[in-house]
LUMZA-980789 format. One record per atom (N, C-alpha, C): residue number from 0; atom name; x, y, z; residue in one letter. Coordinates in Angstrom, 3 decimals, always signed. Example, Ala and Ser with C-alpha at 12.3 -4.5 7.8 and 13.67 -1.06 7.14 Angstrom:
   num   atome         xx         yy         zz   residu
     0       N    +13.190     -5.690     +7.800        A
     0      CA    +12.300     -4.500     +7.800        A
     0       C    +13.200     -3.300     +7.800        A
     1       N    +12.850     -2.250     +7.080        S
     1      CA    +13.670     -1.060     +7.140        S
     1       C    +12.900     +0.030     +7.870        S
This chain:
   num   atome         xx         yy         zz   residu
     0       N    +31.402     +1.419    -20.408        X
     0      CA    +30.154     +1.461    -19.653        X
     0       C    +29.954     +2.851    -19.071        X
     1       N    +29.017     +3.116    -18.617        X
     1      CA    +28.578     +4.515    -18.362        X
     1       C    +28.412     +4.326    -17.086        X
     2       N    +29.482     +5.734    -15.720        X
     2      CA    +29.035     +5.338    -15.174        X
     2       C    +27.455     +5.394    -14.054        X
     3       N    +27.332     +4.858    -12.710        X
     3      CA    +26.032     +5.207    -12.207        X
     3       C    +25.847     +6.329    -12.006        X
     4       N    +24.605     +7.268    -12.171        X
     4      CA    +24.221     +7.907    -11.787        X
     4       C    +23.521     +7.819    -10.330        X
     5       N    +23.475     +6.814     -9.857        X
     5      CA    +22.516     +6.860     -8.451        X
     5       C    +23.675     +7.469     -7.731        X
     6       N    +23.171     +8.237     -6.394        X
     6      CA    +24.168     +8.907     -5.808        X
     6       C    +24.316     +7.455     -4.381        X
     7       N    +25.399     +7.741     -3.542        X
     7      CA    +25.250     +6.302     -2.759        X
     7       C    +25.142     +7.613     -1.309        X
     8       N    +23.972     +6.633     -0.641        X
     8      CA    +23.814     +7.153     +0.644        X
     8       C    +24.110     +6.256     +2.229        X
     9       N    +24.467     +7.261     +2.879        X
     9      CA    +24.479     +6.407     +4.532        X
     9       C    +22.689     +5.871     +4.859        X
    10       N    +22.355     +5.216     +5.513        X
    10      CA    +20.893     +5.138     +6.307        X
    10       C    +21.082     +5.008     +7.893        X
    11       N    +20.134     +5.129     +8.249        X
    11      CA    +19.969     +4.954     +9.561        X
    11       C    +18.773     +5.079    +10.286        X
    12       N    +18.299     +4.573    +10.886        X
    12      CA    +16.462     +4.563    +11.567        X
    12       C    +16.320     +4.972    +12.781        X
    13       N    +15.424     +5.663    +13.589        X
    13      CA    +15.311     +5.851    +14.755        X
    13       C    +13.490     +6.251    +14.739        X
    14       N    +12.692     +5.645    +15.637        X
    14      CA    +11.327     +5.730    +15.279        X
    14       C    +11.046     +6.748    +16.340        X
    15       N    +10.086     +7.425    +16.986        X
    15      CA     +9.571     +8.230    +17.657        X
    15       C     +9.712     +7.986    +19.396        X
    16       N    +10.516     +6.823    +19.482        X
    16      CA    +10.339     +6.868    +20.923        X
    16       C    +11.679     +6.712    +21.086        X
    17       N    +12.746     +6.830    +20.257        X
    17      CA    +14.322     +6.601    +20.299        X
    17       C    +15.126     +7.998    +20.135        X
    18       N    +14.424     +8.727    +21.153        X
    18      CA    +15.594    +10.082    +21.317        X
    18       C    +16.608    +10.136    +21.221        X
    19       N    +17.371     +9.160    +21.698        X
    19      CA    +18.667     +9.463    +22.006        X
    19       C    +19.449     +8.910    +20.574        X
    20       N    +18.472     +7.829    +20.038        X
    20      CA    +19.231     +7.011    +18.541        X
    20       C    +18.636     +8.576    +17.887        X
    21       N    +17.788     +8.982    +17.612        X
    21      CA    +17.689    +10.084    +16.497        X
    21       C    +18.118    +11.479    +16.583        X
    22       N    +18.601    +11.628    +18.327        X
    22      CA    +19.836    +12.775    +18.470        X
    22       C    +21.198    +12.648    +17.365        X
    23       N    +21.469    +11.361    +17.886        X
    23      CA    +23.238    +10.944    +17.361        X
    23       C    +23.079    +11.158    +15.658        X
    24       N    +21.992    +10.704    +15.291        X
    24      CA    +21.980    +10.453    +14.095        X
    24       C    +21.789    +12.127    +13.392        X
    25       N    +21.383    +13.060    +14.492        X
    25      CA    +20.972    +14.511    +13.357        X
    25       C    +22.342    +15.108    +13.599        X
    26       N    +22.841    +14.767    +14.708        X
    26      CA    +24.736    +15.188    +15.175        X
    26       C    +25.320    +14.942    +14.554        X
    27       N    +25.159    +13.970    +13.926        X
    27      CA    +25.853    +13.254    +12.667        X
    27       C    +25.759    +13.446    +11.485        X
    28       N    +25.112    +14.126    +11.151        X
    28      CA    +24.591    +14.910     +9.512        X
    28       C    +23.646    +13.985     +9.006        X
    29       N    +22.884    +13.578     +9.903        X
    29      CA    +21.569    +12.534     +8.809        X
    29       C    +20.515    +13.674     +9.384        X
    30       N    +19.546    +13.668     +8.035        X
    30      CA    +18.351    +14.162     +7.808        X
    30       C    +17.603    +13.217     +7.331        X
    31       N    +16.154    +13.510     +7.657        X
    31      CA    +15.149    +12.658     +7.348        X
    31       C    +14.732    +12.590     +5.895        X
    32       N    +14.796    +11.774     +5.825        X
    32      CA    +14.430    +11.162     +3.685        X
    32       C    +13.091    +11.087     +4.017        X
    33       N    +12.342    +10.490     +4.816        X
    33      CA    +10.551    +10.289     +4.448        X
    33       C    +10.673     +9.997     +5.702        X
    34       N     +9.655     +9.135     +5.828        X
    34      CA     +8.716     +9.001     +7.120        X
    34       C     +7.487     +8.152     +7.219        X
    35       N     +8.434     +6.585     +6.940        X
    35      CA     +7.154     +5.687     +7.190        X
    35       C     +6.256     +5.814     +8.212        X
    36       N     +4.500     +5.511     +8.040        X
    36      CA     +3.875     +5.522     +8.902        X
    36       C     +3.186     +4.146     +8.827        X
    37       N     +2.578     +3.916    +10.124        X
    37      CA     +2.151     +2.339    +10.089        X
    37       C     +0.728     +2.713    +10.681        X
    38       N     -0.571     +2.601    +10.088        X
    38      CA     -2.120     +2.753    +10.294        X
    38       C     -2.747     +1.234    +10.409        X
    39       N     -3.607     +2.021    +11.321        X
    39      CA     -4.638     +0.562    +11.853        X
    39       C     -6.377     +1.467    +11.798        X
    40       N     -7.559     +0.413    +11.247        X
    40      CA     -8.468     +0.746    +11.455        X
    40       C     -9.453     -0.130    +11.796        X
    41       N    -10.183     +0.605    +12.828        X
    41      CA    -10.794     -0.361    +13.856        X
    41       C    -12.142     -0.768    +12.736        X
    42       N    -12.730     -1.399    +12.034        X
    42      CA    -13.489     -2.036    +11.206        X
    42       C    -15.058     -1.634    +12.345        X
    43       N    -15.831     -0.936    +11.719        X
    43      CA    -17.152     -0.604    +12.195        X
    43       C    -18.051     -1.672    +12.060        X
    44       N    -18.855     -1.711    +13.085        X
    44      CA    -20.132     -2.930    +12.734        X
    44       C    -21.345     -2.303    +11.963        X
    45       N    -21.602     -0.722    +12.122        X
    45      CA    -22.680     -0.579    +10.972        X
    45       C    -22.220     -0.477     +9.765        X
    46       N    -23.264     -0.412     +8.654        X
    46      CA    -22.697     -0.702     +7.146        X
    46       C    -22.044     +0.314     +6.689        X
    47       N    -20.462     +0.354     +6.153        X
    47      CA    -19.823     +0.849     +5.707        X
    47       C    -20.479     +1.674     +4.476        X
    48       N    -19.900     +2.864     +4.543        X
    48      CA    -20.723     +3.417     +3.156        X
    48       C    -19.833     +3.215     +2.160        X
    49       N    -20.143     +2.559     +0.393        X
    49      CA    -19.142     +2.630     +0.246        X
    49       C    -19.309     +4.455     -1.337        X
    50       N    -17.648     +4.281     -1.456        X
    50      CA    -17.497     +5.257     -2.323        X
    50       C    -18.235     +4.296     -3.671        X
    51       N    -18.502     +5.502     -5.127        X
    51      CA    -18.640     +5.277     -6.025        X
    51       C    -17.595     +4.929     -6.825        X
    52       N    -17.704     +3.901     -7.754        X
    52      CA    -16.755     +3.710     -8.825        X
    52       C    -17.067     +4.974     -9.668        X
    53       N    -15.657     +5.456    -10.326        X
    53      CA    -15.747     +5.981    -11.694        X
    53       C    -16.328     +5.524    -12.786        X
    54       N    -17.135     +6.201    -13.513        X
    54      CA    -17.435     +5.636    -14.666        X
    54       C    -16.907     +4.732    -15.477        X
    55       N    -17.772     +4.025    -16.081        X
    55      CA    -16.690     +2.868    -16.905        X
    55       C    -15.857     +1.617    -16.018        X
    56       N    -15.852     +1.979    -14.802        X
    56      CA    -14.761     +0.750    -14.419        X
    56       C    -16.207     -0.829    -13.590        X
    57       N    -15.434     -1.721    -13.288        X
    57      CA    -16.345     -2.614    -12.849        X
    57       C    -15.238     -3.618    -11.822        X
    58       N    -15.863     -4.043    -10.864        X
    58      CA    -14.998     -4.771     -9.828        X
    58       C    -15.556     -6.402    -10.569        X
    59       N    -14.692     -6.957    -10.151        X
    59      CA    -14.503     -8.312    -11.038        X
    59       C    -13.981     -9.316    -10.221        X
    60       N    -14.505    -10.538     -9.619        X
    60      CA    -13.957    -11.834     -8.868        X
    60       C    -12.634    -11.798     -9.580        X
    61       N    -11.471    -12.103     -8.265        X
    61      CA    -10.452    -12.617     -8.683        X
    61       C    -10.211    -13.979     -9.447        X
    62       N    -10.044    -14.126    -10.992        X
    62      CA     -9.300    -15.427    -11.190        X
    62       C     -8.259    -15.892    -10.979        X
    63       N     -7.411    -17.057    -10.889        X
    63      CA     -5.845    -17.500    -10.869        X
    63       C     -5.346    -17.201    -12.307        X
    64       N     -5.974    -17.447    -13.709        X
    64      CA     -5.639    -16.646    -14.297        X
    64       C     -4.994    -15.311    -14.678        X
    65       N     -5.799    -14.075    -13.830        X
    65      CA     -5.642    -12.904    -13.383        X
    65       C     -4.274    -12.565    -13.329        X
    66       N     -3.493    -13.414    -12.450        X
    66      CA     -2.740    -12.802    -11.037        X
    66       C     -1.813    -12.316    -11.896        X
    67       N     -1.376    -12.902    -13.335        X
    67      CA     +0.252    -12.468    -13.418        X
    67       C     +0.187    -10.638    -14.305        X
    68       N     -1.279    -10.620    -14.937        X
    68      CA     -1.892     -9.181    -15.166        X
    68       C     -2.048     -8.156    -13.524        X
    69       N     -2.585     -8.978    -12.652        X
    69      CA     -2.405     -7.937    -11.599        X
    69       C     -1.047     -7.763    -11.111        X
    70       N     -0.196     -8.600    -11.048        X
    70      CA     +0.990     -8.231    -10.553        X
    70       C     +1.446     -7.258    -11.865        X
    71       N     +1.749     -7.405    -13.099        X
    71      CA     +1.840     -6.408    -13.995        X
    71       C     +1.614     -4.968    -13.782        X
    72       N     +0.250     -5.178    -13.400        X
    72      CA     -0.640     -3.660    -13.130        X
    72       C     +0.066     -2.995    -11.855        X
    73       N     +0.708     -3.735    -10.581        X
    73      CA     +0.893     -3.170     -9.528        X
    73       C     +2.725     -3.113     -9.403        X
    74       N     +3.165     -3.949    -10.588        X
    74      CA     +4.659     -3.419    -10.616        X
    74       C     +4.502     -2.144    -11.984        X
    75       N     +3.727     -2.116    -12.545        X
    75      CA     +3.741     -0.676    -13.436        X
    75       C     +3.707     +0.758    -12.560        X
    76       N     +2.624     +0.367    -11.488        X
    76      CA     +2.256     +1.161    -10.716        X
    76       C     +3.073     +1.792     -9.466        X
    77       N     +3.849     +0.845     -9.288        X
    77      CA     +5.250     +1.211     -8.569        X
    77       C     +6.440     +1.478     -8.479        X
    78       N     +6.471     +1.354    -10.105        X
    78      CA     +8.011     +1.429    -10.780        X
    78       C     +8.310     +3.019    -10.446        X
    79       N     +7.544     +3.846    -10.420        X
    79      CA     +7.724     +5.166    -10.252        X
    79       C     +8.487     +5.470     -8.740        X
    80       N     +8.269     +5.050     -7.955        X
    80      CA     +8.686     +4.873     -6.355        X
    80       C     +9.591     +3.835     -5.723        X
    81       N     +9.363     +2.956     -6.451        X
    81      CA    +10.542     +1.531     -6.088        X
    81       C    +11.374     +1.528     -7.217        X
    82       N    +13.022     +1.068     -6.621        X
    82      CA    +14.289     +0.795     -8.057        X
    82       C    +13.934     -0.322     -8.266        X
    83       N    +13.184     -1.205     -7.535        X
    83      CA    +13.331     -2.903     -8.168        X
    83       C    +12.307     -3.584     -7.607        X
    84       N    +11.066     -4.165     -7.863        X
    84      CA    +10.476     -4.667     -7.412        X
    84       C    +10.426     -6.338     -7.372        X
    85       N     +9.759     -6.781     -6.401        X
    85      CA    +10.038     -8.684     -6.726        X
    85       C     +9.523     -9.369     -7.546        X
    86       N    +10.446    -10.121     -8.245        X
    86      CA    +10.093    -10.909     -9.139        X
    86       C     +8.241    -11.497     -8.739        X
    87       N     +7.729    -12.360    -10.196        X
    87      CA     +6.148    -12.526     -9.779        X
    87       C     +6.137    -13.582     -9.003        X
    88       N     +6.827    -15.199     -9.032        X
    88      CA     +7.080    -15.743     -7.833        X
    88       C     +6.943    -15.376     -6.530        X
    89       N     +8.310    -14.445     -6.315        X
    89      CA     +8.421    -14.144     -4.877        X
    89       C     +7.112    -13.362     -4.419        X
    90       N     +6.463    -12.462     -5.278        X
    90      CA     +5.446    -11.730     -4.867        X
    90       C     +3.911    -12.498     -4.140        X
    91       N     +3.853    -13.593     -5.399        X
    91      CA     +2.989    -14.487     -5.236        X
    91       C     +3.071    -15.641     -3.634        X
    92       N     +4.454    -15.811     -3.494        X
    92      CA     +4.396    -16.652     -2.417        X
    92       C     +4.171    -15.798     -1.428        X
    93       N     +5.077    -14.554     -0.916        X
    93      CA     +4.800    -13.395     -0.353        X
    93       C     +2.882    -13.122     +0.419        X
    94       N     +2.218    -13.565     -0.254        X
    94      CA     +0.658    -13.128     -0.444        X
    94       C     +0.192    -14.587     -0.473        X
    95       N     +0.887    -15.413     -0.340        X
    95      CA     +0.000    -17.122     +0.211        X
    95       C     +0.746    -18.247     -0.757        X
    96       N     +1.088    -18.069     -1.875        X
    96      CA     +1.362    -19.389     -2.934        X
    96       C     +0.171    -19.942     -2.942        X
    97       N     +0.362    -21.123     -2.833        X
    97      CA     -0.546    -22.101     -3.872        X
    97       C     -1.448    -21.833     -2.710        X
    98       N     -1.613    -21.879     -1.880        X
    98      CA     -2.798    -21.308     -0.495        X
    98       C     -3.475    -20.078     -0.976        X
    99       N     -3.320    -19.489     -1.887        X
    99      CA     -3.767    -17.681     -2.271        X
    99       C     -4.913    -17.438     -1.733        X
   100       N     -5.270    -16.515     -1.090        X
   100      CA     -7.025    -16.278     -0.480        X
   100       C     -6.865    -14.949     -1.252        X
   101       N     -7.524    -14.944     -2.207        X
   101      CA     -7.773    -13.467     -2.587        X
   101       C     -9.337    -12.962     -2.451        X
   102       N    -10.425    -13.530     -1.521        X
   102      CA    -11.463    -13.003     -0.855        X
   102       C    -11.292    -11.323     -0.881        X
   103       N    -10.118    -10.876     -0.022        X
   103      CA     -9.829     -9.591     +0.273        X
   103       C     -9.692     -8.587     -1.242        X
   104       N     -9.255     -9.453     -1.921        X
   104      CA     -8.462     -8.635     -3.166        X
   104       C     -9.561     -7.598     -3.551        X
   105       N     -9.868     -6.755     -4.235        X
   105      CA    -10.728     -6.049     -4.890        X
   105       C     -9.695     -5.190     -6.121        X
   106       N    -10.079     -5.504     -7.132        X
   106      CA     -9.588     -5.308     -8.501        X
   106       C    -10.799     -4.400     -9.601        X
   107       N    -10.170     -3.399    -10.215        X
   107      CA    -10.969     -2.762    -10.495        X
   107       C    -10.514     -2.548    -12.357        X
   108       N    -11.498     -2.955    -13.242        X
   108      CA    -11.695     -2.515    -14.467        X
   108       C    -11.806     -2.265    -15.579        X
   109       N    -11.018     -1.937    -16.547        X
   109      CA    -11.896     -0.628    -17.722        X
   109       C    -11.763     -1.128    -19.129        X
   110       N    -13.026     -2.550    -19.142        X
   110      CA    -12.723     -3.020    -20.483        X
   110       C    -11.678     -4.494    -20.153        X
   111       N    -10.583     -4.651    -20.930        X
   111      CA     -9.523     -5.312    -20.845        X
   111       C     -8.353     -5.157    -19.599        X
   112       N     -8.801     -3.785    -19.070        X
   112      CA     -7.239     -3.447    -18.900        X
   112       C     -7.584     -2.880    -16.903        X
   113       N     -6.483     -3.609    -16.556        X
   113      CA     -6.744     -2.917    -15.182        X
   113       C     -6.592     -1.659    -14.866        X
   114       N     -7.428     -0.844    -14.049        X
   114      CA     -7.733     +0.595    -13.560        X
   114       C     -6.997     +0.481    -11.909        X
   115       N     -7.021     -0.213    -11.003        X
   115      CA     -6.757     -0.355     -9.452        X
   115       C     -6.869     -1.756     -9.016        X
   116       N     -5.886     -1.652     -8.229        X
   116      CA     -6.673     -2.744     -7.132        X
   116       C     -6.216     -2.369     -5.455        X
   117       N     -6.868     -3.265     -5.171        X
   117      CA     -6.163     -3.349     -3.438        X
   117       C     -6.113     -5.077     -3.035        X
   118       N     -5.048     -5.233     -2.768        X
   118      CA     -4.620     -6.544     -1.966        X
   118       C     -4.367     -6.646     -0.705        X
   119       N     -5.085     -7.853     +0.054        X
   119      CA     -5.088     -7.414     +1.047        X
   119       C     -5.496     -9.063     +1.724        X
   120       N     -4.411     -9.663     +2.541        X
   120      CA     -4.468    -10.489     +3.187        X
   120       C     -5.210    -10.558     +4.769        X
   121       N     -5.340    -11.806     +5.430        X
   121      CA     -5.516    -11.703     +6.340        X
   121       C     -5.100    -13.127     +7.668        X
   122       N     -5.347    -12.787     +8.635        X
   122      CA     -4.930    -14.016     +9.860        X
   122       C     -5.408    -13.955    +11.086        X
   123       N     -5.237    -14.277    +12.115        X
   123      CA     -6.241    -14.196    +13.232        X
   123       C     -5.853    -12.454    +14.148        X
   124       N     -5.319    -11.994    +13.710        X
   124      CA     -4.356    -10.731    +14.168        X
   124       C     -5.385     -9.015    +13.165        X
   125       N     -5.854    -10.049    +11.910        X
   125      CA     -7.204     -8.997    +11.035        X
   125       C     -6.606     -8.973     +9.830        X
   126       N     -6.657     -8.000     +9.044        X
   126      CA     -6.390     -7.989     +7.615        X
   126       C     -5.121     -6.917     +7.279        X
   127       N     -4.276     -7.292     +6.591        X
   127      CA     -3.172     -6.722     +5.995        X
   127       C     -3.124     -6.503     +4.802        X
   128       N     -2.675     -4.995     +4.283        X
   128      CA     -2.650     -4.644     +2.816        X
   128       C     -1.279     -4.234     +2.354        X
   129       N     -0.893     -4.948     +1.547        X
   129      CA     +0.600     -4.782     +1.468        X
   129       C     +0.557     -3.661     +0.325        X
   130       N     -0.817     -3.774     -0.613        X
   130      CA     -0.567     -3.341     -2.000        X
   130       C     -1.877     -2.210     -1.991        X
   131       N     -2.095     -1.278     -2.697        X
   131      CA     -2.871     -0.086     -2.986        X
   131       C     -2.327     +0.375     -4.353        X
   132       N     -2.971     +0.471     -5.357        X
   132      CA     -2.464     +0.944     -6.984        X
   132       C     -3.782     +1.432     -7.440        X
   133       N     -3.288     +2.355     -8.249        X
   133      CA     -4.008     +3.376     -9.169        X
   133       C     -3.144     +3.436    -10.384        X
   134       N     -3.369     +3.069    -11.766        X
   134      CA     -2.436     +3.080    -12.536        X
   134       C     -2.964     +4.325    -12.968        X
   135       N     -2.145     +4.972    -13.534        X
   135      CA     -1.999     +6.591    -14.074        X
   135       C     -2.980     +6.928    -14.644        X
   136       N     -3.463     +6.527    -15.605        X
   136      CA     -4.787     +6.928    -16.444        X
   136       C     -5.949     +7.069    -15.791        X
   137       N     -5.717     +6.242    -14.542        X
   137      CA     -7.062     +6.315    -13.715        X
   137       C     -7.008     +6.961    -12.164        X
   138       N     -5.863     +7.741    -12.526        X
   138      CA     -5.816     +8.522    -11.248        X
   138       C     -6.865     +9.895    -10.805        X
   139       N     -6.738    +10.166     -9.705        X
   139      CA     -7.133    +11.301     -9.676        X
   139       C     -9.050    +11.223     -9.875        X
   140       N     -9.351    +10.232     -9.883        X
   140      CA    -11.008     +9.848    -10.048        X
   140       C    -11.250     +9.522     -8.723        X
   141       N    -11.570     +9.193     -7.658        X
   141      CA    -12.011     +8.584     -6.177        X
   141       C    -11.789     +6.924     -6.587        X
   142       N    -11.017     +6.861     -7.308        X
   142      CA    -11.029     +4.760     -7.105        X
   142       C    -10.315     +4.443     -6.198        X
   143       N     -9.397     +5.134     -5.972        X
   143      CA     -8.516     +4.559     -4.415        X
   143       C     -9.534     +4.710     -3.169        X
   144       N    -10.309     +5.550     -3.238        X
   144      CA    -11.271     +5.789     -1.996        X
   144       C    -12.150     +4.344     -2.107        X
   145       N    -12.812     +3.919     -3.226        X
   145      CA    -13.921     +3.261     -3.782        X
   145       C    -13.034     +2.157     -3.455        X
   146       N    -12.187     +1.700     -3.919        X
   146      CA    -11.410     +0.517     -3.826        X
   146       C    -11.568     +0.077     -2.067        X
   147       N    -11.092     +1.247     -1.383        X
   147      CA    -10.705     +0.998     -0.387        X
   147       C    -12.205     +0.512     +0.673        X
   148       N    -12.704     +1.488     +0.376        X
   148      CA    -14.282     +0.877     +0.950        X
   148       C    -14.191     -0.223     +0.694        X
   149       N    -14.629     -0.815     -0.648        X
   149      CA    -15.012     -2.352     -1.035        X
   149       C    -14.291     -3.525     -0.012        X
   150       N    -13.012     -2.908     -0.101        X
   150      CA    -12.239     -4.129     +0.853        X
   150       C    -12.240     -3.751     +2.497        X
   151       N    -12.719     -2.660     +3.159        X
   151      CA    -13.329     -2.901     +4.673        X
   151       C    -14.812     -3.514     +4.426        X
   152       N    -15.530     -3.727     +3.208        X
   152      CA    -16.896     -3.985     +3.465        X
   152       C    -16.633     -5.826     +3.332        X
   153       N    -15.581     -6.005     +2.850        X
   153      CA    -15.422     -7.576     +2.663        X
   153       C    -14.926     -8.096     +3.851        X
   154       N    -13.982     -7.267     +4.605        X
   154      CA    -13.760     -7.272     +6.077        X
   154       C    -14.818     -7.580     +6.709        X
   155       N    -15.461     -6.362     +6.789        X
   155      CA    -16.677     -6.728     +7.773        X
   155       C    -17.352     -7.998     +7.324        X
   156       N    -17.555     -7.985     +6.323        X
   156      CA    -18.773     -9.280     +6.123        X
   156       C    -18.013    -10.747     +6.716        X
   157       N    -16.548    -10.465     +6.889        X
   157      CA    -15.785    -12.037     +7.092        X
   157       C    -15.901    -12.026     +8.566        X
   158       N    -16.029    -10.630     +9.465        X
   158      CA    -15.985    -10.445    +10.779        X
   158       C    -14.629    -10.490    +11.177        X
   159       N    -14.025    -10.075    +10.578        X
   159      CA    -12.860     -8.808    +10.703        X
   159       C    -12.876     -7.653    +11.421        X
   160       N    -12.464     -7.884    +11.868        X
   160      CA    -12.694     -5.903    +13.040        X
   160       C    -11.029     -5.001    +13.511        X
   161       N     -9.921     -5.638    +12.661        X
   161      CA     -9.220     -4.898    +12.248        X
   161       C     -8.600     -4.842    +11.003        X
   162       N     -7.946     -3.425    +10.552        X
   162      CA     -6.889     -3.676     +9.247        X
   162       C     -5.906     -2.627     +9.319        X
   163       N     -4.903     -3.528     +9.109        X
   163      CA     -3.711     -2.291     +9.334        X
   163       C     -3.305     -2.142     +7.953        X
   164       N     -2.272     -1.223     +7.717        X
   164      CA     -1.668     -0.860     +6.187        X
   164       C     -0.224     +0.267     +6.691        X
   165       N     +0.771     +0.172     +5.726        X
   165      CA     +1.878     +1.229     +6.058        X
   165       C     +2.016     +1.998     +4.656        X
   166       N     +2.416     +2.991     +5.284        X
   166      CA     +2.687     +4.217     +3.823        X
   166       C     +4.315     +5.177     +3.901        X
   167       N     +4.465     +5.846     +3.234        X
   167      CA     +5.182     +7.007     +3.191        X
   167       C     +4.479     +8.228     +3.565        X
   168       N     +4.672     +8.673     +4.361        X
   168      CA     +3.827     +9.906     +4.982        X
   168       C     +3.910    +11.001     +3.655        X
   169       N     +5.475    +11.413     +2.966        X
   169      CA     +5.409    +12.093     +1.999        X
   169       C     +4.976    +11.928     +0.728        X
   170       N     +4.527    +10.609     +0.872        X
   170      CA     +3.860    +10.103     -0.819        X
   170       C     +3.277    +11.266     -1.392        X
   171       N     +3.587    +11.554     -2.535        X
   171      CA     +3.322    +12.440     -3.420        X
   171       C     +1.869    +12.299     -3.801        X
   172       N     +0.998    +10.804     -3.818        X
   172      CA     +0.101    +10.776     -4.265        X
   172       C     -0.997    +10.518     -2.863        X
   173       N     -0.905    +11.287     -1.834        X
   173      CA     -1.240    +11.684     -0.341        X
   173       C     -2.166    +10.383     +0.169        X
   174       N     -1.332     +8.601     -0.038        X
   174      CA     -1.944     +8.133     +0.675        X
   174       C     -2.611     +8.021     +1.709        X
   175       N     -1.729     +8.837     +2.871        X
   175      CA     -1.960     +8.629     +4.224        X
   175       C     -3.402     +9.436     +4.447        X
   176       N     -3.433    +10.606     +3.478        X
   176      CA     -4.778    +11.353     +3.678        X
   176       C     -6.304    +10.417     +2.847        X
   177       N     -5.434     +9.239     +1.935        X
   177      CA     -6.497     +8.252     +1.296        X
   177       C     -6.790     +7.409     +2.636        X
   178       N     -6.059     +6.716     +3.500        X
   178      CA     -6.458     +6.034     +4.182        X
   178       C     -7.197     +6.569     +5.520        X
   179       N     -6.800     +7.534     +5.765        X
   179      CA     -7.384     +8.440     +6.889        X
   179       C     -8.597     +8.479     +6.827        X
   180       N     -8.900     +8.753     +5.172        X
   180      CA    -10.311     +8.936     +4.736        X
   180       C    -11.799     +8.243     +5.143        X
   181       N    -11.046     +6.660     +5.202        X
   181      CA    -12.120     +5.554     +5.110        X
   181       C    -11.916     +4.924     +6.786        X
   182       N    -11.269     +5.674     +7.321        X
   182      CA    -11.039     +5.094     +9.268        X
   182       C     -9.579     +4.843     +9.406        X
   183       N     -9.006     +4.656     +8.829        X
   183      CA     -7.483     +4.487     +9.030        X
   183       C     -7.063     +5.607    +10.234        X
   184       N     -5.834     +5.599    +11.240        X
   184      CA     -5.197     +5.909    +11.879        X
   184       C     -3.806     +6.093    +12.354        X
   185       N     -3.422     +7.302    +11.909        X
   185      CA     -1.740     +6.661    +11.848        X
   185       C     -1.123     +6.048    +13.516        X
   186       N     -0.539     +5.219    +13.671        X
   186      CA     -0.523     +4.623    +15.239        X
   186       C     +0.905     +4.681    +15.912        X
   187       N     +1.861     +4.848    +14.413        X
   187      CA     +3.676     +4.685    +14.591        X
   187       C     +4.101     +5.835    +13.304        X
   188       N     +4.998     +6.322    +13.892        X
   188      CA     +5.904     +6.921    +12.731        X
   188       C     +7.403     +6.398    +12.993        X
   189       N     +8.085     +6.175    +11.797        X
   189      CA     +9.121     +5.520    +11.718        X
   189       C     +9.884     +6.170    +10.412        X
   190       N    +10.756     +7.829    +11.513        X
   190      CA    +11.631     +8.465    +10.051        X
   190       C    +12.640     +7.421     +9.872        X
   191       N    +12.775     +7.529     +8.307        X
   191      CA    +14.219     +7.215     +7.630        X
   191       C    +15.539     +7.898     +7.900        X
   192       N    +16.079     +8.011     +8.252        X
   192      CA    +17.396     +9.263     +7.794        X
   192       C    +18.889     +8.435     +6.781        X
   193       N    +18.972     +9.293     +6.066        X
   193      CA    +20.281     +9.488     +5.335        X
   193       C    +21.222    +10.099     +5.213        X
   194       N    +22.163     +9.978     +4.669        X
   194      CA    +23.309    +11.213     +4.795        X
   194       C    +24.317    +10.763     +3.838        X
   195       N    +24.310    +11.470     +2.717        X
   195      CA    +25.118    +11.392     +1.605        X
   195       C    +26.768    +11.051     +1.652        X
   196       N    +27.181     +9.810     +1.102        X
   196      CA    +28.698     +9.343     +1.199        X
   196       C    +29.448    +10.065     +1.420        X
């Protein structure tokens, strides 16, 4: 057998108001790996403007059919950033099971084949988005912006007046500056730190 290449690391957390936990931890040879952030946006009562779709794509009612193509589309879309994502079960119960409200969902596209979506639950507390995807071919067009509108405008119409979402501050593909975009707010930062075996 060949062996792993993954290198094995220490972790350790300390969020922005834990001085004294994120002293010990830089004394200690941990440096920060990323830097979850946790955003909330206060949902406006006048009409949201929304972005344009890219050419070619079309937003489409969620079917139950659908789901095991969207989960497809959003573990393709993450394989790049996650070692292992959850099985389609766990994902599915995760997001409601046989209860599913996909009202929130907004799914986007091109022909046969999915372009984006955004998932996005909700409860008496406002709406939660666990999921945001752009599959590769359709990057780099404003559909994450467009996406993201569609689902505060479904907010509002349910009378929703919050939505939170969490990111990687260093995401390569500059979520935090996607969500900022449409009212988002970063409200918590929460570094990672590591420190090599």
């Amino acid at each position: 057998t060949q062996p792993s290449t993954k290198s094995c690391m220490f972790g350790g957390n300390a969020n922005e108001t834990q001085r004294g936990n994120r002293a010990l931890l830089l004394s200690e040879g941990y440096t920060v790996a990323f830097t979850f952030v946790w955003m909330t946006c206060q949902i406006p009562t006048e009409p949201i403007q929304l972005t344009s779709l890219p050419d070619g794509l079309e937003i489409r009612p969620v079917e139950r059919e659908q789901l095991p193509a969207i989960y497809a589309a959003n573990e393709e879309a993450f394989s790049e950033s996650h070692d292992s994502l959850e099985s389609y079960e766990i994902w599915l119960s995760r997001l409601g099971g046989p209860d599913l409200d996909t009202s929130l969902w907004v799914v986007a596209w091109d022909g046969d084949q999915i372009a984006g979506h955004v998932i996005s639950t909700s409860d008496d507390a406002g709406a939660h988005t666990p999921w945001v995807a752009t599959r590769r071919p359709w990057r780099r067009r404003g559909l994450g912006k467009a996406l993201m509108t569609r689902m505060l405008q479904r907010c509002q119409e349910r009378g929703i007046t919050q939505a939170d979402i969490g990111t990687v501050a260093e995401n390569p593909g500059k979520s935090a500056h996607l969500y900022e975009s449409v009212g988002y707010q970063i409200v918590s930062r929460h570094p990672r730190y590591r420190k090599p075996m």
